[in-house]
C-alpha positions as CSV (number, residue, x, y, z in Angstrom):
1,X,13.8,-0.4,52.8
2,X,14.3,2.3,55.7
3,X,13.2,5.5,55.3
4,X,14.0,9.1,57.2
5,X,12.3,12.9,57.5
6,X,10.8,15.8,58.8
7,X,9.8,19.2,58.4
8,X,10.2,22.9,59.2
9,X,8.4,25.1,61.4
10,X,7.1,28.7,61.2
11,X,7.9,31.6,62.7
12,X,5.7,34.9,63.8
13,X,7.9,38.1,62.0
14,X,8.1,41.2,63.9
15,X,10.1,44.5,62.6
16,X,11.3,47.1,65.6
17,X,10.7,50.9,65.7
18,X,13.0,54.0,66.2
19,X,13.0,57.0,67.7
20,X,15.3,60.1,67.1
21,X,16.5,62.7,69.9
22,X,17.1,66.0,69.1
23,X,20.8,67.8,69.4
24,X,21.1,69.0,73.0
25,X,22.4,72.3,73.9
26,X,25.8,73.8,73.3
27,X,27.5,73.7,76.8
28,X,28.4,77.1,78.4
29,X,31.7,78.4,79.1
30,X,33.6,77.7,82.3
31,X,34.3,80.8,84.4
32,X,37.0,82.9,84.5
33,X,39.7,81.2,86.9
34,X,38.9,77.7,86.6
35,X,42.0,75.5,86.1
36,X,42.6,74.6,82.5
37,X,44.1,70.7,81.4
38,X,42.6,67.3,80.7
39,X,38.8,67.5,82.0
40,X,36.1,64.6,81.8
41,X,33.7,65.3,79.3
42,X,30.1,65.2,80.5
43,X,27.1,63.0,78.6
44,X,25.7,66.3,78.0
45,X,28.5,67.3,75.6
46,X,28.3,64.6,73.2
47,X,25.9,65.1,70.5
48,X,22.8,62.5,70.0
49,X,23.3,60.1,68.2
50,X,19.9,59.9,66.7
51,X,20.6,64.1,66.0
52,X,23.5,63.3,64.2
53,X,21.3,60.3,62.1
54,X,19.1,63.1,61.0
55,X,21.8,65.1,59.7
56,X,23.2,62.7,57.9
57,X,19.8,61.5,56.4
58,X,19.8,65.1,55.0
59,X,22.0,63.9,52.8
60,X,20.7,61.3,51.3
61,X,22.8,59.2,48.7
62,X,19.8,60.4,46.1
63,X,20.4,64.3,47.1
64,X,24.2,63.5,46.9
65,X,24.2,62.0,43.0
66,X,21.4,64.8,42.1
67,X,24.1,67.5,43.7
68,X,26.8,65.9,41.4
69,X,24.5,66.2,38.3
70,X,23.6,69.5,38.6
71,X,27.2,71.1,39.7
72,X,28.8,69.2,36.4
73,X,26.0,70.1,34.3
74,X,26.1,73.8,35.8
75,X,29.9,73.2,34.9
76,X,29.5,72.0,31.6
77,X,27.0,74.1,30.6
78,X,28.6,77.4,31.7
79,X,31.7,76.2,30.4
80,X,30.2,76.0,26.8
81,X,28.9,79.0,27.0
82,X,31.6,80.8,28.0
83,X,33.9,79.2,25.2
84,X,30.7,79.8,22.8
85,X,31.5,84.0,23.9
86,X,35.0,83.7,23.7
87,X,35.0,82.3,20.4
88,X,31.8,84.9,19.2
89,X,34.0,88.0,20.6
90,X,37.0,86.8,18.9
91,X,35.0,86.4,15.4
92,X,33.4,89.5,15.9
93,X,37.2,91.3,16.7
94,X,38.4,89.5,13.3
95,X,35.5,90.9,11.4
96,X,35.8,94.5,12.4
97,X,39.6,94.2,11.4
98,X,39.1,93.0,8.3
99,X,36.6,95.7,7.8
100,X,39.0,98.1,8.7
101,X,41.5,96.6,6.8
102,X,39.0,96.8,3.2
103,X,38.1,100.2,3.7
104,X,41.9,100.8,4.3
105,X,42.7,99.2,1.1
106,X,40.2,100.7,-1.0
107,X,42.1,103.9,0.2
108,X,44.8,102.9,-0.9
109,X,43.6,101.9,-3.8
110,X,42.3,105.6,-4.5
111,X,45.9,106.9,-3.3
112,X,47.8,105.3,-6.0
113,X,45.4,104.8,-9.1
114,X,42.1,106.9,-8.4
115,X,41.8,110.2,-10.5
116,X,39.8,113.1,-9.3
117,X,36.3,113.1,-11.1
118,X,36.1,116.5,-12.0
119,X,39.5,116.8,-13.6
120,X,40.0,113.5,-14.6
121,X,43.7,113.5,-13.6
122,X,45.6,112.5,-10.4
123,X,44.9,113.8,-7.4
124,X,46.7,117.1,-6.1
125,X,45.1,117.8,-3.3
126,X,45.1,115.8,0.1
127,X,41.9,117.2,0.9
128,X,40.0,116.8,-2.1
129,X,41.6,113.1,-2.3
130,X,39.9,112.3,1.0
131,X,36.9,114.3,0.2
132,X,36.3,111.8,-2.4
133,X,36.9,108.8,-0.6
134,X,34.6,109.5,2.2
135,X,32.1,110.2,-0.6
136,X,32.7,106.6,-2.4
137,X,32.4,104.5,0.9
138,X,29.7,104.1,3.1
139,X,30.7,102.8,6.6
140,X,28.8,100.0,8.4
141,X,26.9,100.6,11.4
142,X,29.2,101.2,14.4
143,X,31.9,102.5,11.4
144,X,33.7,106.2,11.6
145,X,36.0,107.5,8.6
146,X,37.7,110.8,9.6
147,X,40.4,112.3,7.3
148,X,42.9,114.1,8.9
149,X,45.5,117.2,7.5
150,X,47.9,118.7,9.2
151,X,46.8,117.0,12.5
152,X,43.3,119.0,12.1
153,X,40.0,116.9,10.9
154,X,39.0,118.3,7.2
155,X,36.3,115.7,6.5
156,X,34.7,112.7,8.3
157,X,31.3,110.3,7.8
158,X,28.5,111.9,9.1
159,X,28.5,109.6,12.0
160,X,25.3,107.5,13.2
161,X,26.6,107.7,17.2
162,X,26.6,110.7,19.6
163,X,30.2,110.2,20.0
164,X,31.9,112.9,17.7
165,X,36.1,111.1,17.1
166,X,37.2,114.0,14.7
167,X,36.8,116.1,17.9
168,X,38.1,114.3,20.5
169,X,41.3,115.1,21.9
170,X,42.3,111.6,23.0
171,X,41.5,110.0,19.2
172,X,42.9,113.1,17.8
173,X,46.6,112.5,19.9
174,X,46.2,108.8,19.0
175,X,46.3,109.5,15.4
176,X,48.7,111.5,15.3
177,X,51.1,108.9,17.1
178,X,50.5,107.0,13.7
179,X,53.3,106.8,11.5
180,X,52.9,104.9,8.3
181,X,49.7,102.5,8.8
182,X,49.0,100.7,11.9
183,X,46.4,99.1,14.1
184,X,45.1,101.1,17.3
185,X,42.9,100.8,20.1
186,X,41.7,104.1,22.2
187,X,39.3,104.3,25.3
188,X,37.1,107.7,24.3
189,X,34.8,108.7,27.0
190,X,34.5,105.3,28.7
191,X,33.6,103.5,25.0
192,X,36.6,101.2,23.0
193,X,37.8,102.5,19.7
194,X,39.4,100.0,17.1
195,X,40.7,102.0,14.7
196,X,43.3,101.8,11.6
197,X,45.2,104.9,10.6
198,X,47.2,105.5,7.2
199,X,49.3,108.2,6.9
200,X,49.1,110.0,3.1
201,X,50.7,112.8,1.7
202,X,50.4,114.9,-1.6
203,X,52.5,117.3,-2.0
204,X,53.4,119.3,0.7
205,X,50.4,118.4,2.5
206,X,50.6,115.4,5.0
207,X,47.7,113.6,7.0
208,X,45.8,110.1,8.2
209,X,42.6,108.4,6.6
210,X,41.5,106.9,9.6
211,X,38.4,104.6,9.8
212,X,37.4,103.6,13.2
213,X,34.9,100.9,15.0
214,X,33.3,101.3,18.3
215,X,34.2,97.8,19.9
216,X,31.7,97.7,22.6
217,X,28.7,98.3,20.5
218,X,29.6,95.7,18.3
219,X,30.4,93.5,21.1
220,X,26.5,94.7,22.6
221,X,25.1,92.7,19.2
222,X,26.3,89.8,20.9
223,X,24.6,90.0,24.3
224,X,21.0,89.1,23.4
225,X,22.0,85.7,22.4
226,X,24.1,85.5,25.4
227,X,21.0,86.3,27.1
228,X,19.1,83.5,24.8
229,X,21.8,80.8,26.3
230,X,21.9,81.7,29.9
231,X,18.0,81.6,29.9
232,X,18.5,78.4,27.9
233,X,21.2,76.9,30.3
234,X,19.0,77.6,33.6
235,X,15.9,75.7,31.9
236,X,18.1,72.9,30.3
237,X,19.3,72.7,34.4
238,X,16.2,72.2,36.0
239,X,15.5,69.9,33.1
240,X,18.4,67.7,34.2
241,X,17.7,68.1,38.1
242,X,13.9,66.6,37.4
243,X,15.4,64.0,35.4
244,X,17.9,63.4,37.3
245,X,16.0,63.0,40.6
246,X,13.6,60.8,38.6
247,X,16.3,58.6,37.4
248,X,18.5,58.3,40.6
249,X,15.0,57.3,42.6
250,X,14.8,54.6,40.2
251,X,18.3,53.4,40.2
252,X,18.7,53.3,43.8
253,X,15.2,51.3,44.5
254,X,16.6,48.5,45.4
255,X,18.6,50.1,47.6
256,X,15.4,51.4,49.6
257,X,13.9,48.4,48.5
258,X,16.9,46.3,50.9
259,X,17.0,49.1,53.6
260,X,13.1,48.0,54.3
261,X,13.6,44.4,53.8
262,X,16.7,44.4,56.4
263,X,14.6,46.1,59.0
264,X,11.9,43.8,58.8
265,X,14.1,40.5,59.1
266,X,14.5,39.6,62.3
267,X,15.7,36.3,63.5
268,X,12.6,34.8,63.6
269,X,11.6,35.5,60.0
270,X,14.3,35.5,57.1
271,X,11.6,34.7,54.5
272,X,11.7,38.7,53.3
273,X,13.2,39.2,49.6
274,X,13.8,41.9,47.4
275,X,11.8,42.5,44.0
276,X,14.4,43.4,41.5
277,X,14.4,44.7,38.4
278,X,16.6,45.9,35.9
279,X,20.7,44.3,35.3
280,X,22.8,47.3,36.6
281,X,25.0,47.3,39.4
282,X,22.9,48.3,42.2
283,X,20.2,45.3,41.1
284,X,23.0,43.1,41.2
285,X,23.6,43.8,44.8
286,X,20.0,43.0,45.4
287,X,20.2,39.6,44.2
288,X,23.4,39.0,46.2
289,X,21.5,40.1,49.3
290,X,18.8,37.9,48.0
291,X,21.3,34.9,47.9
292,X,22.7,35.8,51.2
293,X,19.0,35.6,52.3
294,X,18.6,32.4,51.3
295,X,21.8,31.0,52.6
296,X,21.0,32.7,56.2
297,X,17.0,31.0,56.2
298,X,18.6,27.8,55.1
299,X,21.2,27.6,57.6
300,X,18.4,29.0,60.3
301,X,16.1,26.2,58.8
302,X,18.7,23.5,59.3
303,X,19.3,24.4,63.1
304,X,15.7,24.3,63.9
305,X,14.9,20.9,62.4
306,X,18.1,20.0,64.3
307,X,17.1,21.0,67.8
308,X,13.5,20.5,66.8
309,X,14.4,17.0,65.8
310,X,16.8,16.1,68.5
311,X,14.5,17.4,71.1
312,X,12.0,15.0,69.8
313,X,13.7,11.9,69.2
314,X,15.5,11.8,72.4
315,X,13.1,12.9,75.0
316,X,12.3,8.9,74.3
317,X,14.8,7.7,75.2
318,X,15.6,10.1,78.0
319,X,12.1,8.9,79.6
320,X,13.3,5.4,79.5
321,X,16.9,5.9,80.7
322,X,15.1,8.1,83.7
323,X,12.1,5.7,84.5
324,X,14.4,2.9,84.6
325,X,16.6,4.6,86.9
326,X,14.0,5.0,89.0
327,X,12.8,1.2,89.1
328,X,16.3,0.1,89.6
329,X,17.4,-1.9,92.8
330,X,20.5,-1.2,93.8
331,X,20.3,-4.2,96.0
332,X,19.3,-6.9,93.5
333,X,22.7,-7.5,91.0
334,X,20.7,-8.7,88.5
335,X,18.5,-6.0,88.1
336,X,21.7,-3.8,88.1
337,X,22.6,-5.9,85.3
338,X,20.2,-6.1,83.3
339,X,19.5,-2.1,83.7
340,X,22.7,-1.7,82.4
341,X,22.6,-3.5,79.4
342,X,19.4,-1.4,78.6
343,X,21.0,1.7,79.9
344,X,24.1,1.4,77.3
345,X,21.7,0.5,74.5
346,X,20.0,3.3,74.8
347,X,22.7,5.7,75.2
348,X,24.3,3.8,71.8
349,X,21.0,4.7,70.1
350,X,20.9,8.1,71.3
351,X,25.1,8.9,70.0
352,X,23.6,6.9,66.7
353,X,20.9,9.6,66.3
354,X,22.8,12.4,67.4
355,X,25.8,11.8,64.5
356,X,23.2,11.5,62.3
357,X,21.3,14.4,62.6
358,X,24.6,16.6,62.5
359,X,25.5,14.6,59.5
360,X,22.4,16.2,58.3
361,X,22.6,19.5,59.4
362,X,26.4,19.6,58.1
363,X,24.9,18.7,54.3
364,X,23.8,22.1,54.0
365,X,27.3,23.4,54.8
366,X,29.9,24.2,51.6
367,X,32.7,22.0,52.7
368,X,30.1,18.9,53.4
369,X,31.6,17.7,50.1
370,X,35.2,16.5,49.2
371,X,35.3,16.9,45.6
372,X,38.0,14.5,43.6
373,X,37.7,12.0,40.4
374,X,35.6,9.2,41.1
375,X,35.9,6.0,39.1
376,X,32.2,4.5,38.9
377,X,33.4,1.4,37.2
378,X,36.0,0.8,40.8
379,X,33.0,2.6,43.4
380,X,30.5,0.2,42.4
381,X,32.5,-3.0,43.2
382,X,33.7,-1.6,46.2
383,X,30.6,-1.0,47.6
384,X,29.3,-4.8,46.8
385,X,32.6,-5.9,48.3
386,X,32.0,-4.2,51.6
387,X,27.9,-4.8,51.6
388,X,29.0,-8.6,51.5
389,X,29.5,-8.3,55.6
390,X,25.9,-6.5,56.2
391,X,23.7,-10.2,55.5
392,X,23.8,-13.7,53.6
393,X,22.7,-12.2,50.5
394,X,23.2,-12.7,46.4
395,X,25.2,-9.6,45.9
396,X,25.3,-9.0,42.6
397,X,26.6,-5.8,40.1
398,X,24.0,-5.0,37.9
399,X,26.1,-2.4,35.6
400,X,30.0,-1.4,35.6
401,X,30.3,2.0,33.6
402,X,33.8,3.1,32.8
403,X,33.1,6.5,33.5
404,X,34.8,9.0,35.5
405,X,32.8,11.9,37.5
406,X,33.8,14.6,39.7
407,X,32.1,13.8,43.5
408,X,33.0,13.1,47.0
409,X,34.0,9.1,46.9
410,X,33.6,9.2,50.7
411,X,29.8,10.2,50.7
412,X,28.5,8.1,47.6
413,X,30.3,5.2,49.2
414,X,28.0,6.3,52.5
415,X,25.0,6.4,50.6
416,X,25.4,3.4,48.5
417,X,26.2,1.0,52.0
418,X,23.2,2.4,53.7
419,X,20.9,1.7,50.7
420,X,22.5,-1.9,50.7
421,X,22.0,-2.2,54.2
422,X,18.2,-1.1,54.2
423,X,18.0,-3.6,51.1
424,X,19.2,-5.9,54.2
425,X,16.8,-5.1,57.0
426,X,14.1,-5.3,54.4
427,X,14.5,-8.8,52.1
428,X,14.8,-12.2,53.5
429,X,17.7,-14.5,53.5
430,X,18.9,-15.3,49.9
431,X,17.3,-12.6,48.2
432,X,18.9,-10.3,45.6
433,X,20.8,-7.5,46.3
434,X,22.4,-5.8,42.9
435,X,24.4,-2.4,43.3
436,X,25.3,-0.5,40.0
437,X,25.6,2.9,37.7
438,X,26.0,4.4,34.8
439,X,26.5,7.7,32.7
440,X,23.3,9.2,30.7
441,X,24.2,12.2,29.3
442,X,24.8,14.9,31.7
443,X,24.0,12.7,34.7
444,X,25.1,9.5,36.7
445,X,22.8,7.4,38.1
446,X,23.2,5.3,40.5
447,X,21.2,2.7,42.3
448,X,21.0,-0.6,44.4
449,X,17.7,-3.1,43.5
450,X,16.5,-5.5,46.1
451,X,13.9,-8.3,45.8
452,X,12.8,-7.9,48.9
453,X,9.2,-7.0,50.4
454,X,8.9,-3.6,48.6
455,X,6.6,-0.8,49.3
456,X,3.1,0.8,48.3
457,X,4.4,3.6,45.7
458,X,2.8,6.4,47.4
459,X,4.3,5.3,50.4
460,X,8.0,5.2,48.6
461,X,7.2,8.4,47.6
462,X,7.9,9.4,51.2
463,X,10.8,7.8,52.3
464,X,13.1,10.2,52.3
465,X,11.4,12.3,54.8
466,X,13.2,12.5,58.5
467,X,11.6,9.9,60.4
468,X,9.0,8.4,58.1
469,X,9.2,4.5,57.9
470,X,8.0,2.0,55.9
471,X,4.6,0.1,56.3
472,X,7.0,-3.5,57.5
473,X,9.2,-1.2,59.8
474,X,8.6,-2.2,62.8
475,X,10.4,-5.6,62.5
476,X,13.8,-3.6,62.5
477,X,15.8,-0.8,64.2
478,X,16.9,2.2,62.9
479,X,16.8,6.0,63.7
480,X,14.9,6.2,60.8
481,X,17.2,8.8,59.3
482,X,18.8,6.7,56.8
483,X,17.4,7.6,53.7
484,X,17.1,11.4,54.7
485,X,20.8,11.2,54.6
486,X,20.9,9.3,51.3
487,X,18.6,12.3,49.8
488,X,21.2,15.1,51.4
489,X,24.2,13.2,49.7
490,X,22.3,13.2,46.6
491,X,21.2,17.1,47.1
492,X,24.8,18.3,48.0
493,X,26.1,16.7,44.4
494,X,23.2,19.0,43.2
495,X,21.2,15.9,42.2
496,X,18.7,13.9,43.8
497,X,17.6,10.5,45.5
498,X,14.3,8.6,44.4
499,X,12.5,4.5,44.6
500,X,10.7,2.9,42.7
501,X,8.9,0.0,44.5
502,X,5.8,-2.2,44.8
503,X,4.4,-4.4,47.8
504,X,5.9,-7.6,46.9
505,X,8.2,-6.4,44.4
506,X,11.4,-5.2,46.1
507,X,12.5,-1.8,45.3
508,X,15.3,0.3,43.7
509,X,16.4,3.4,45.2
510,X,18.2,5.4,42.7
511,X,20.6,8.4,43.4
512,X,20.9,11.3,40.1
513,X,23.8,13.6,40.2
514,X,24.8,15.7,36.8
515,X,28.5,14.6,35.9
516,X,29.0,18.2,34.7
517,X,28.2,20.0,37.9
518,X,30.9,22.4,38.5
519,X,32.8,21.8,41.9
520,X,34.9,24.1,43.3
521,X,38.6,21.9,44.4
522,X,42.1,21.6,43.2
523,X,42.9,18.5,42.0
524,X,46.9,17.3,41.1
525,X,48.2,16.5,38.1
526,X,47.5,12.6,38.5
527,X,43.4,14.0,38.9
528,X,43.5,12.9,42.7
529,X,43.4,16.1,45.6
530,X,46.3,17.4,46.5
């Protein structure tokens, strides 16, 4: 049967180098006088390109994400700390109230209860009453209690701070202000008092227990572990900055990774790809510029064997059209004749070979393929029905499937006639000719079987190559791309074309295409296209 093919060739790769300029100069001034309006601006006034490159590349998309990550962190971490001393300062104002507040109530207590110890009946002094309070309660650390008569300090703590409060003025007039019991806060020489004052009286005498609590010092306990953070926070930041550079480098790999491949593809070498790792986002655009790789060398692959092939198979031709114009005489009209003849042949062999070498190099193209539902049962009897015309043959249907399969009628009908015609060209009168198909599993096959003069296997195993005959080819015509195109069909469905044969023993070229293959095409409600 006929057969078809040819190769690729090679190309030398070559990657191009860059140089960057620096900024130029800030232009000067114009002098005083010179007429203002629209002016040309000079080359020298627009910045470098390549300067301008370098700033960018300052900022790199790594330096960016690692700026990100260490401003939120910064953010998050001072944030927490500063809720973590808000919330401290506020516990630490509650406490010292409530302090207040039990020292104040133990007072009270005393007021309205206690007896004096040494008469063992109620109080009937003011003084003595707060004498003996202050000598029942010990104050915490940063605690004052200061009993007051008569506006005038009689007895206080023996304070554990330089600060004296029963002899400051400005705590003194606070006190005083105090009618009843109520909450106070005083600045005394530079330092925040907290204080609660209850006003008591006993007899004729009246005055204030007053127990006070330096704010700030309480406030100071606080600092060291504010300290302990921020220290805390600055290594925890560089921590994240090292990991974060670390992980961003990795992430963005492929990123680098396709930078370097794009500037060493040129257009004489696509055969650069990306190793990728990894199932994130930025990996997934590797593999899509993988794929687009691919697409680009096959499409760059398919126009070189097309002007690689067409060059070669019609300089042939070409030479004979030319050398036969140049025997030609003009004066003899037979030899005009005859030339012609030849001349038209040879041009019809040439538009023969051209159509099917861009039927080839469209087979790589997406919309080569007209999807619809495809009735084997109908395409296999069409096809014997139109073979009948190629040759006085016994055309027969070897299987009739009633199957259904999603595929472009148009090109399996192609297929099918040219491997009926090559069963022609390559059996004798009367021979068998059998077309048929059927469904196994997840693929059709399909197939016509000839008892014709067959070929060596190993030589079968080449046919579908562009421009590779047969052994007995030279008893017929052909471009030799028949069976190339047979195989493209075949590959566009996503199968694939194959022949079984033996000297002697006909052959059966088979096409495989998966009946599950997924094509892309609207189809109407009645299954046809639209």
């Amino acid at each position: 049967m006929a057969v078809s093919g040819t190769g690729g060739r090679p190309a030398d790769p070559g990657a191009p180098t860059r140089e960057q300029p620096s900024l130029p100069p800030r232009p000067a001034a114009p002098p005083a006088g010179t007429p203002t309006g629209r002016t040309r601006r000079t080359p020298a006034a627009e910045p470098a390109p390549g300067g301008l490159r370098r700033l960018r590349g300052t900022f790199t998309v790594r330096t960016r994400i690692l700026t990100w990550v260490v401003v939120l962190s910064a953010l998050g971490l001072g944030g927490a700390g500063a809720t973590a001393y808000l919330v401290e300062t506020a516990r630490i104002d509650r406490g010292t109230d409530e302090a207040i507040s039990q020292e104040v109530e133990e007072f009270r207590g005393l007021q309205e209860t206690g007896v004096d110890p040494q008469t063992g009946e109620a109080f009937t002094s003011l003084t003595r009453l707060l004498t003996v309070a202050l000598q029942r309660n010990v104050p915490d650390q940063h605690e004052r209690i200061v009993g007051f008569v008569g506006g005038a300090p009689v007895v206080f703590t023996p304070g554990r701070d330089e600060l004296p409060l029963e002899t400051e003025p400005a705590f003194i007039a606070a006190v005083n202000g105090v009618d009843g019991a109520a909450f106070r806060t005083v600045e005394v020489q530079g330092e925040e008092i907290r204080f609660a004052a209850l006003e008591v009286r006993r007899g004729a005498e009246a005055g204030h227990y007053v127990v006070a609590s330096f704010i700030d010092r309480e406030h100071a306990e606080f600092i060291p572990a504010v300290r302990a953070y921020a220290v805390t926070a600055v290594v925890a930041l560089a921590l994240v900055a090292a990991a974060g550079w670390l992980v961003a480098g990795r992430l963005l790999s492929p990123l680098r990774a396709l930078r370097r491949t794009a500037q060493r593809i040129s257009d004489d070498d696509l055969s650069q790809r990306i190793a990728v790792r990894g199932a994130d986002d930025v990996s997934e655009l590797a593999r899509t510029f993988n794929a687009m790789l691919d697409r680009l060398e096959s499409a760059f692959t398919t126009q070189r064997e097309f002007i690689d092939d067409a060059g070669h198979e019609l300089r042939t031709p070409l030479t004979i059209l030319r050398g036969q114009l140049e025997l030609l005489d003009p004066d003899d009209p037979r030899d005009v004749a005859e030339t012609r003849d030849l001349l038209v042949d040879e041009v019809d062999r040439m538009s023969r070979l051209v159509e099917e070498l861009l039927l080839l190099a469209k087979a790589e193209r997406p919309d080569f393929l007209r999807p619809e539902r495809v009735d084997l049962g109908e395409l296999v009897e069409d096809v014997v029905d139109k073979a009948r015309a190629l040759g006085p043959r016994t055309w027969l249907v070897d299987a009739r499937p009633e199957a259904v399969v999603l595929a472009d009628r148009q090109r399996l009908t192609q297929a099918l006639v040219q491997l009926a015609q090559n069963a022609v060209k390559y059996s004798e009168e009367g021979a068998t000719v059998a077309v048929g198909a059927a469904v196994d599993g997840p693929v059709a096959r399909l197939w016509v079987r000839d008892t014709g003069r067959g070929l060596d296997q190993a030589e079968a195993d080449r046919v579908f190559e562009r421009f590779v005959r047969g052994g007995s080819s030279t008893r017929t015509e052909g471009s030799g791309l028949g069976l190339a195109i047979v195989s493209a069909i075949a590959a566009a469905h996503g199968g694939r074309a194959s022949m079984r044969s033996g000297v002697g023993l006909g052959a059966v070229v088979e096409l495989e295409i998966p009946v599950d293959r997924r094509v892309p095409v609207h189809l109407d409600d009645q299954g046809g296209r639209p």
